[in-house]
C-alpha positions as CSV (number, residue, x, y, z in Angstrom):
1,X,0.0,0.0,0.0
2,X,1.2,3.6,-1.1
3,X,0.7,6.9,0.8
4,X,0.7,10.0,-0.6
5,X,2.1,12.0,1.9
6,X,3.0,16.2,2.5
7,X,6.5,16.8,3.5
8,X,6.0,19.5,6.6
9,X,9.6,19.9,7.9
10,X,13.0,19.0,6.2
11,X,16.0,19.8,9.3
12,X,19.4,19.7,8.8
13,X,21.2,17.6,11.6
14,X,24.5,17.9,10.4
15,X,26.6,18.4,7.3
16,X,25.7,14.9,5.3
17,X,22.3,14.3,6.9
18,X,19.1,15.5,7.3
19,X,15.8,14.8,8.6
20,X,12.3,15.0,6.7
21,X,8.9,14.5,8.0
22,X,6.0,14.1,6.1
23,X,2.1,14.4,7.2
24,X,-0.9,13.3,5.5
25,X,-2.0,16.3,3.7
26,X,-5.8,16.0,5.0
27,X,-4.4,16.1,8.8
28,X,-5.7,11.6,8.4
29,X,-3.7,9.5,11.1
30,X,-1.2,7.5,9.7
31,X,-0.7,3.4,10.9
32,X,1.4,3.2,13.5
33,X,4.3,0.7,13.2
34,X,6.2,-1.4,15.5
35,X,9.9,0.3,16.7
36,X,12.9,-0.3,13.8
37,X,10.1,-0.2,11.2
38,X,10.8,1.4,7.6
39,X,9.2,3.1,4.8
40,X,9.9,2.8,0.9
41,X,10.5,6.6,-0.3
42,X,9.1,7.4,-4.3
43,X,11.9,9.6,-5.6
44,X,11.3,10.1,-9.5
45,X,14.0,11.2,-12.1
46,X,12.6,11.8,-15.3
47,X,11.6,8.0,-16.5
48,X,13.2,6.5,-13.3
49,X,11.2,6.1,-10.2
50,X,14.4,5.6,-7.6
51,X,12.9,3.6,-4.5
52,X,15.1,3.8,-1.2
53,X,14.2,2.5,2.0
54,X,14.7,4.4,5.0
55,X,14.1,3.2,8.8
56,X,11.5,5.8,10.8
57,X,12.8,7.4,13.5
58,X,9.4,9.1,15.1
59,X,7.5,7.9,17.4
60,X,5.9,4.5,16.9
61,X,2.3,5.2,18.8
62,X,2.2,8.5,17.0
63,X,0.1,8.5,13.9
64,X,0.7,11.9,13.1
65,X,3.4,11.9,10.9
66,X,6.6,9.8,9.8
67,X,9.9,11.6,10.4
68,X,12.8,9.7,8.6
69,X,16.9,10.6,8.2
70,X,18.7,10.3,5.5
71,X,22.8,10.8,4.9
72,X,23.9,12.0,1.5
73,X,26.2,9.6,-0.4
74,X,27.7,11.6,-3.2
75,X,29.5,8.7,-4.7
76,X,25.9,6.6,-4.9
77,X,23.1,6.5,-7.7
78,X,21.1,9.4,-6.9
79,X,18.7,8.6,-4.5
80,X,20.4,10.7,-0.8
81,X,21.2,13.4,-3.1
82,X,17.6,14.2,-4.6
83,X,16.2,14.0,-1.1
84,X,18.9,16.5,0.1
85,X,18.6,18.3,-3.4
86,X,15.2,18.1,-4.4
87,X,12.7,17.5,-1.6
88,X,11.2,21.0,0.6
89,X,8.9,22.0,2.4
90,X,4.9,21.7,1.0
91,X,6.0,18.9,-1.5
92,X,4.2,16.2,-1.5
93,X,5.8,12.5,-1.6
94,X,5.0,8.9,-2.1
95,X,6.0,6.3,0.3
96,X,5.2,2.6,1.5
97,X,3.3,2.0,4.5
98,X,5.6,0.5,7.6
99,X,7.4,-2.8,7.5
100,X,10.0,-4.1,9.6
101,X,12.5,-6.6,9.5
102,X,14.5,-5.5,12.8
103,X,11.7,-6.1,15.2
104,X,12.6,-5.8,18.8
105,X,12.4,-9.4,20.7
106,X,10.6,-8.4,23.2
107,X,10.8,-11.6,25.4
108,X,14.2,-10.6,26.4
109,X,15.3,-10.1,29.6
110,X,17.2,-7.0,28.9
111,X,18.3,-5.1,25.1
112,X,21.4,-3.7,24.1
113,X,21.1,-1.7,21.2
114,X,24.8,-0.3,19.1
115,X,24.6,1.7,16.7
116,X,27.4,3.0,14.7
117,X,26.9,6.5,12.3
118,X,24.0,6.4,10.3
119,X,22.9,3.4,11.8
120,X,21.3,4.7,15.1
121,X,18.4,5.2,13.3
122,X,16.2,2.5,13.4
123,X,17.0,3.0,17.5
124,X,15.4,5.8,17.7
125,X,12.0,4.4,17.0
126,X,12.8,1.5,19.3
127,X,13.9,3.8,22.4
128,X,10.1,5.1,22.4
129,X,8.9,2.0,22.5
130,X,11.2,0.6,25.1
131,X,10.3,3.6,27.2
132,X,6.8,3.1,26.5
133,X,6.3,-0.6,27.6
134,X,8.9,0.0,30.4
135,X,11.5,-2.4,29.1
136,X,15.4,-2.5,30.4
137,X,17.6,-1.8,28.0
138,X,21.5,0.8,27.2
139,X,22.2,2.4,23.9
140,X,25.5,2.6,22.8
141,X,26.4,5.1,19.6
142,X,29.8,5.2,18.2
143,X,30.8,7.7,15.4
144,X,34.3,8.8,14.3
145,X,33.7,12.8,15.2
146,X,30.7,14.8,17.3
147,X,30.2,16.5,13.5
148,X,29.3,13.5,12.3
149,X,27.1,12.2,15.0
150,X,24.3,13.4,13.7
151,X,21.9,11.1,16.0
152,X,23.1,13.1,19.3
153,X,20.4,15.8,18.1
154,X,18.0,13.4,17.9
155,X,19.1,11.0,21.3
156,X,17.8,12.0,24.8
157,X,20.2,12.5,27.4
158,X,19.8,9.3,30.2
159,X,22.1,6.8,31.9
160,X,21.5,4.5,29.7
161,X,22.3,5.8,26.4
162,X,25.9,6.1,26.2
163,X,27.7,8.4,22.9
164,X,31.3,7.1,21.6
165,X,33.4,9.6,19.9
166,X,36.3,8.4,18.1
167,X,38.5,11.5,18.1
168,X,37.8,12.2,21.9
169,X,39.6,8.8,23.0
170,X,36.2,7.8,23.8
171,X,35.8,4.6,21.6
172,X,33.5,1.8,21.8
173,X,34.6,-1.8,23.5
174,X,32.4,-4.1,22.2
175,X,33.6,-6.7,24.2
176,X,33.3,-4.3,27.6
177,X,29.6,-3.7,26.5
178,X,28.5,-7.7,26.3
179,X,30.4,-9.1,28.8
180,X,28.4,-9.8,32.1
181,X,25.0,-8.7,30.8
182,X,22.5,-10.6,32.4
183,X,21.3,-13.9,31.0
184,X,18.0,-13.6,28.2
185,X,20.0,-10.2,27.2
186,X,19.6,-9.6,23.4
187,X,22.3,-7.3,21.4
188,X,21.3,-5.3,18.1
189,X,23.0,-4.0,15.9
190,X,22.9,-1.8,12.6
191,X,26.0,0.2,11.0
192,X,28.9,-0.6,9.0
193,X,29.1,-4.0,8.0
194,X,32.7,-3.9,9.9
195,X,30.8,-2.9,13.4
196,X,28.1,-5.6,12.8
197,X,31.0,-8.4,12.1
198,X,32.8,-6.9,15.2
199,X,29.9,-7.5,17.6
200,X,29.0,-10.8,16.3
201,X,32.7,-12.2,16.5
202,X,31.8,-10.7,20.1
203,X,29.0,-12.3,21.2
204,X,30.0,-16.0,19.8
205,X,33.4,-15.5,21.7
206,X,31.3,-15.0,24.9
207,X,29.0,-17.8,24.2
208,X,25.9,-15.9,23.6
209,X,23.0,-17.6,21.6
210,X,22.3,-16.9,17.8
211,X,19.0,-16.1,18.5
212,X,20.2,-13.2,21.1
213,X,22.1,-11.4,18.3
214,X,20.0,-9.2,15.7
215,X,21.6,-7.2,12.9
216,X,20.5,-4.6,10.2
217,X,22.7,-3.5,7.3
218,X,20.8,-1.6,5.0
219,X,22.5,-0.3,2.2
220,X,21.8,1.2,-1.1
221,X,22.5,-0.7,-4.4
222,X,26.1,-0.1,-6.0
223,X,26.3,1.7,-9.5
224,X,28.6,-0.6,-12.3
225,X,29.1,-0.8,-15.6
226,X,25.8,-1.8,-17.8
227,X,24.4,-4.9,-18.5
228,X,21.5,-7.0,-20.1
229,X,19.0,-9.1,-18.5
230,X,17.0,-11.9,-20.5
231,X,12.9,-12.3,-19.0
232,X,12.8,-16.3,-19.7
233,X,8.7,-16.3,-19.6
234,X,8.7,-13.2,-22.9
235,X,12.4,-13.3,-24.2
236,X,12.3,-9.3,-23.3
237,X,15.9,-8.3,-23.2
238,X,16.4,-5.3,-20.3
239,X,19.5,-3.0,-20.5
240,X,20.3,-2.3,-16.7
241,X,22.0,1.2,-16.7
242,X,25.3,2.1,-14.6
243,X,23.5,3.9,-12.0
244,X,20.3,1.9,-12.1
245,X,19.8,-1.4,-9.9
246,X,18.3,-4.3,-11.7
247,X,15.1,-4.4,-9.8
248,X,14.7,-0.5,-11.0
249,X,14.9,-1.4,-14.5
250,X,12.7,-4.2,-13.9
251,X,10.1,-2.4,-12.9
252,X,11.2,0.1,-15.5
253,X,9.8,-2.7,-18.1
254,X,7.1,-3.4,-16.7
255,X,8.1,-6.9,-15.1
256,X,6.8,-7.5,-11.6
257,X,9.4,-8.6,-8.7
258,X,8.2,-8.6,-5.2
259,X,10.2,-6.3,-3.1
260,X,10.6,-5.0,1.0
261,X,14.0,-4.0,2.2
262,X,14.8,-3.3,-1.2
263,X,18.5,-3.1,0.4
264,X,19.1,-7.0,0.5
265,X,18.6,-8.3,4.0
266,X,15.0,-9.3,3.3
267,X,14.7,-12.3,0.7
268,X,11.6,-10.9,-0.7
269,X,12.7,-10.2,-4.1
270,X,15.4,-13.6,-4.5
271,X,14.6,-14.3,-8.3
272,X,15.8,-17.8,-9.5
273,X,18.7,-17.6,-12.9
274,X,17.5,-20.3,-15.7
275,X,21.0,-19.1,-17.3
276,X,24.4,-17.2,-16.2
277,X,26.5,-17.0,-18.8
278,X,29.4,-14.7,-16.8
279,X,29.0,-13.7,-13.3
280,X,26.8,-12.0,-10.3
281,X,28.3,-9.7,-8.6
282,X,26.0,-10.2,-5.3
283,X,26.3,-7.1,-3.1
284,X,23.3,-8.4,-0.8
285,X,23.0,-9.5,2.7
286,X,20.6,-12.7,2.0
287,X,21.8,-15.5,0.1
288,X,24.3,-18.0,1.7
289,X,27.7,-18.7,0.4
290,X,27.0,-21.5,-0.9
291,X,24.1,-19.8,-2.8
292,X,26.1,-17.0,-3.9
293,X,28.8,-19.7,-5.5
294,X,26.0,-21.5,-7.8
295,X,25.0,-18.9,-9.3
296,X,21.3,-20.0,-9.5
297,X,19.8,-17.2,-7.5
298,X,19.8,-13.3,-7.5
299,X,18.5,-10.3,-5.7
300,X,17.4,-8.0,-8.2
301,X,17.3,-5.0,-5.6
302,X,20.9,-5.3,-4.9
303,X,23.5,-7.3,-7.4
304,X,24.6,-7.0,-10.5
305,X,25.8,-9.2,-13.4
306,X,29.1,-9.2,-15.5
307,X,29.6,-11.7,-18.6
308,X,27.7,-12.7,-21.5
309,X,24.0,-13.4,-20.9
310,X,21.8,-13.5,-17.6
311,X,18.1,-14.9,-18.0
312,X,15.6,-14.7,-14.7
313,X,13.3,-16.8,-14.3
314,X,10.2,-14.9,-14.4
């Protein structure tokens, strides 16, 4: 389901990030959503409708509006840049309605939550909720300078939440933060792939179970060099452009893929290859290693292709 939505406030938090809220333009209540919960942002360009995926920071149990935050990437495809570039005040906007694949467990005895840059996002939501339904839980946020923190606007101040700054001498130790937290305690996690590894590696060291250990690493699809795509069920051939993911120019064709995340950590859009003549570069977060090496399955939201001819299976 789509919502066509009035942005009210556009803030800037720091110098690569700002925040955007958007209302229903008749005053409506939006649905409320569950905390680490994210929308699917319409941006178009021209014949291109770019679709990013940002997690919602606002208030779960608020229907009033959606707030999201979003860090410009000037090496990426496009899609930080026109919402820093192109979206103001009074436009009006087209996103998803809520989904979330980082749900908070919440028969756990106690929640750490680290969140590295960017990443303290889908936190934010969560804290409200935590508060709300009383929950124990600490927050730690690490980024490399206070300039780049841009979640410390955004952060209350409490015991429990606890701010890392690289060039202060202040950095985070991982293994300081899980070891000795009670028993049922689960750890989440959602930055740079390097920081999710770290506290992984972490947390198996120290014996902790798999199912205590949540991560999110949503990211947006790599530009490459351009390729072709084969449609096995019509024999349409598809030129993917250099700054255009595969599931864009999918859709650009008219050929339906089922989609969430659309930043590779859901599964929802895993396509199956009839023929891969060459290689797939996968850049998602889903498929197994042993997946990734047979070459049978792809995630059109997040990988691209390099050889001779590739032909999906739909």
């Amino acid at each position: 389901m789509k919502l066509a939505l009035k942005v009210t406030e556009v803030e800037t938090l720091s110098p690569l990030v700002k925040r955007f809220r958007f209302e229903d333009p008749t005053g409506a209540e939006l649905p409320v959503f569950s905390g680490g919960a994210h929308i699917t942002v319409e941006m178009p360009e021209g014949d291109i409708i770019r679709r990013n995926s940002y997690s919602l920071i606002s208030d779960p149990y608020d229907g009033s509006a959606y707030e999201i935050a979003v860090r410009r990437e000037d090496q990426g495809r496009g899609g930080s840049l026109y919402m820093h570039t192109k979206v103001s005040e009074g436009d009006e906007i087209t996103v998803s309605t809520p989904s979330n694949l980082f749900q908070l467990d919440l028969r756990a005895r106690k929640h750490v939550l680290i969140g590295g840059g960017i990443g303290i996002t889908p936190f934010l939501s969560q804290l409200k909720q935590l508060d709300m339904e009383q929950k124990p839980y600490e927050l730690h946020y690490a980024a490399r300078t206070r300039d780049e923190a841009a979640g410390l606007k955004l952060l209350p101040e409490a015991a429990h939440i606890h701010v890392h700054i690289s060039d202060e001498g202040a950095r985070m130790d991982i293994g300081a933060i899980l070891d000795g937290q009670p028993l049922g305690t689960h750890v989440y996690t959602c930055g740079p792939e390097g920081l999710i590894e770290a506290v992984a590696d972490q947390a198996a060291r120290l014996n902790w179970p798999e199912t205590a250990v949540h991560s999110e690493a949503f990211t947006a699809p790599p530009p490459g060099e351009p390729f072709d795509v084969v449609v096995k069920s019509t024999g349409q051939s598809i030129t993917v452009k250099a700054d255009q993911s595969l599931l864009e120019a999918l859709e650009e064709a008219k050929v339906k893929v089922e989609y969430s995340c659309r930043g590779g950590a859901c599964g929802r859009c895993q396509t199956k290859v009839t023929t891969c003549d060459g290689r797939i570069l996968h850049n998602d977060h889903w498929l197994s290693e042993d997946e990734r090496g047979a070459q049978q399955d792809i995630m059109p939201c997040m990988s691209r292709f390099k050889g001779t001819r590739l032909e999906l299976d739909l």
